[in-house]
C-alpha positions in Angstrom: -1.1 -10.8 8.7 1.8 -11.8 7.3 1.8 -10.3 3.8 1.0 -7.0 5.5 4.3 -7.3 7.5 6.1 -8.0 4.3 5.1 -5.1 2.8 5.7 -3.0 5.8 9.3 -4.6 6.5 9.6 -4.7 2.6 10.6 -7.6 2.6 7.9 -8.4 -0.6 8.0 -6.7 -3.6 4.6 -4.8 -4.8 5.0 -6.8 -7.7 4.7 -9.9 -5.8 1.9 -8.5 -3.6 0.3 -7.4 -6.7 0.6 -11.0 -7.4 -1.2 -12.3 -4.7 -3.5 -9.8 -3.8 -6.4 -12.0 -6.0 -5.8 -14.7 -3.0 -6.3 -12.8 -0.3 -8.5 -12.3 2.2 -9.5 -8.5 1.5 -12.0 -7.8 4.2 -9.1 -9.7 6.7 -6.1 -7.2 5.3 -8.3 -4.3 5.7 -9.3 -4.8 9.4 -5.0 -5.3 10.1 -4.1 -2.2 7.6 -6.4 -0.1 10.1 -4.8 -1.3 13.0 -1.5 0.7 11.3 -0.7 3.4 10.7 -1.3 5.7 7.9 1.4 5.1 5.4 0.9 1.1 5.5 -3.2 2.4 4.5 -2.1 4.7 1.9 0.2 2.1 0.4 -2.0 -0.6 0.8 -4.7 0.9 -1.0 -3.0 2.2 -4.0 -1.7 -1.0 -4.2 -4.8 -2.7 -4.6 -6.3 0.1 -6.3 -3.6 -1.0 -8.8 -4.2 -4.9 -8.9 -7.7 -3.6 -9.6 -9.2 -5.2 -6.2 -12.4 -4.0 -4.7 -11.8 -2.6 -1.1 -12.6 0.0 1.6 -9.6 1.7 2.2 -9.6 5.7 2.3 -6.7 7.7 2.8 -7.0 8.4 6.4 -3.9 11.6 6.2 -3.2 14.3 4.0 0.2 14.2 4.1 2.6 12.6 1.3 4.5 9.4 1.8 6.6 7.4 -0.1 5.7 4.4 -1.6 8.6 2.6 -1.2 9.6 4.0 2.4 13.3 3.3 1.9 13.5 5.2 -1.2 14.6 8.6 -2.4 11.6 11.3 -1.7 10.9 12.0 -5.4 8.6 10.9 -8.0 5.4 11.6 -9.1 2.8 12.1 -6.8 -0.4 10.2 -6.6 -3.0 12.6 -5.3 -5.6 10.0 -4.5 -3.4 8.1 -1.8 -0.8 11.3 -1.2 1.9 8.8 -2.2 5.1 10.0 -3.8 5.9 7.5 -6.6 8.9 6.3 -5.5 9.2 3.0 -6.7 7.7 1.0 -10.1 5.4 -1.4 -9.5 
């Protein structure tokens, strides 16, 4: 799925896939996430946790990852998803 890769490649911003989120196929973006690995889930699901989206996403790792993968490894850390926040959204 296409926005999936964006995210991933970061090549769209969480704002805008906060943006969109409400148009997408949820079920669909779920059954890719899984089919990636663990960061792309964590991420995924805080970010629709934030755009307030129903979804069955669980953290799937208890390690920490970044947010924003290409960012600097500090911020506060979100202990639902075990994402360091990195990045505003």
């Amino acid at each position: 799925m296409a926005v999936l890769d964006g995210l991933y490649l970061g090549k769209i911003s969480f704002a805008q896939f906060i943006e969109l989120a409400g148009r997408l196929d949820i079920e669909r973006l779920e059954g890719f996430a899984k089919k990636m690995n663990a960061p792309t889930i964590h991420r995924l699901g805080y970010l629709l946790d934030k755009a307030k989206i129903k979804h069955s996403l669980s953290p799937i790792s208890k390690k920490k990852y970044k947010l924003d993968m290409n960012g600097p490894a500090s911020g506060r850390l979100d202990k639902t998803w075990n994402l360091i926040l990195n990045a505003v959204v």
